[in-house]
C-alpha positions in Angstrom: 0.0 0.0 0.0 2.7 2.5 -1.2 1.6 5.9 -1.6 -1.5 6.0 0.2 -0.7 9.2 2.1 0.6 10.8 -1.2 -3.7 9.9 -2.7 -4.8 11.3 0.9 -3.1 14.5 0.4 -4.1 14.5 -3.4 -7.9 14.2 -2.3 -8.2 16.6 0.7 -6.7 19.7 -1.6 -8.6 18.9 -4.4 -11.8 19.1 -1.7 -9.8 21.8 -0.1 -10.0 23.8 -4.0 -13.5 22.9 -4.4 -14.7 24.7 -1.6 -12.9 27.8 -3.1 -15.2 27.9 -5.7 -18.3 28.1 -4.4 -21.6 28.2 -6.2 -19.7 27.6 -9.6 -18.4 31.6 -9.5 -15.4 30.1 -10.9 -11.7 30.8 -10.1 -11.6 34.4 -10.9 -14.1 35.9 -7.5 -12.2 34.0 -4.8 -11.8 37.7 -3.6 -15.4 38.1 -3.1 -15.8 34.5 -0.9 -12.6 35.8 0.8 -13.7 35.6 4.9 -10.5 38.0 5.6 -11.9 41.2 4.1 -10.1 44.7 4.9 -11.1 46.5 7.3 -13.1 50.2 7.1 -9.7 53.0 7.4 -11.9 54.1 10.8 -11.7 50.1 11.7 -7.8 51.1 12.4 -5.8 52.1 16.0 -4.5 55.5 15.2 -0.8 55.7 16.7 0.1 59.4 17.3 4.1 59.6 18.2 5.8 62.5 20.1 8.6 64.4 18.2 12.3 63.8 19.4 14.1 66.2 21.2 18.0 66.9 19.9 19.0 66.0 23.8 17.5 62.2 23.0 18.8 61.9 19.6 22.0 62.8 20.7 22.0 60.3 23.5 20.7 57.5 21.3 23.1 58.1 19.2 25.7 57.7 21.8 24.5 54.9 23.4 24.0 53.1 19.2 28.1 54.2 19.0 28.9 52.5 22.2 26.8 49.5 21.4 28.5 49.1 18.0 31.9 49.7 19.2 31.0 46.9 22.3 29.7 44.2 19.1 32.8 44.5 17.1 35.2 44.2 19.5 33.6 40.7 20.5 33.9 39.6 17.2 36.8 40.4 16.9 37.5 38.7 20.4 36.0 35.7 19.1 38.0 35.8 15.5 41.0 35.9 17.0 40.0 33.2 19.8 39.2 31.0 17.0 42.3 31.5 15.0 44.2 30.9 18.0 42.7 27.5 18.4 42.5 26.0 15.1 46.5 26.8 14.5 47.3 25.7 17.9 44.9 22.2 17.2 46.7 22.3 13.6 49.9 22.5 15.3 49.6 20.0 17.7 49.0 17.1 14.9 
């Protein structure tokens, strides 16, 4: 009984496509049976966000430097950790 879960899988999507097409509208006005439908603009949560003061900006900035600076100098860290063990395991065969 090889390849019965391949026919399974073959006959729930063609059941699965036939319920697309309901009342024989055809392919074409899936859009209109389409349960997820957008939404009225008035449906929406307005966000309203406060303007940033050059104070913040400049401490962000500062504080995105340092946090740059504090990544590449673990990678570096960790390149030259790795180096230092694959010629020391290369060196010791």
């Amino acid at each position: 009984m090889n390849g019965a879960g391949f026919m399974l899988d073959a006959i729930k999507s063609l059941r699965s496509n036939r319920a697309l097409l309901r009342k024989r509208t055809g392919a074409f006005n899936i859009k209109d049976h389409n349960g997820f439908k957008d939404k009225p603009i008035s449906a929406y949560r307005k966000y309203s966000f406060k303007k940033a003061t050059p104070t913040y900006m400049r401490k962000l900035r500062a504080k995105l430097s340092a946090d740059r600076k504090a990544r590449k100098i673990k990678m570096i860290a960790s390149l030259i950790f790795s180096i230092v063990l694959v010629t020391s395991l290369i060196l010791a065969l």
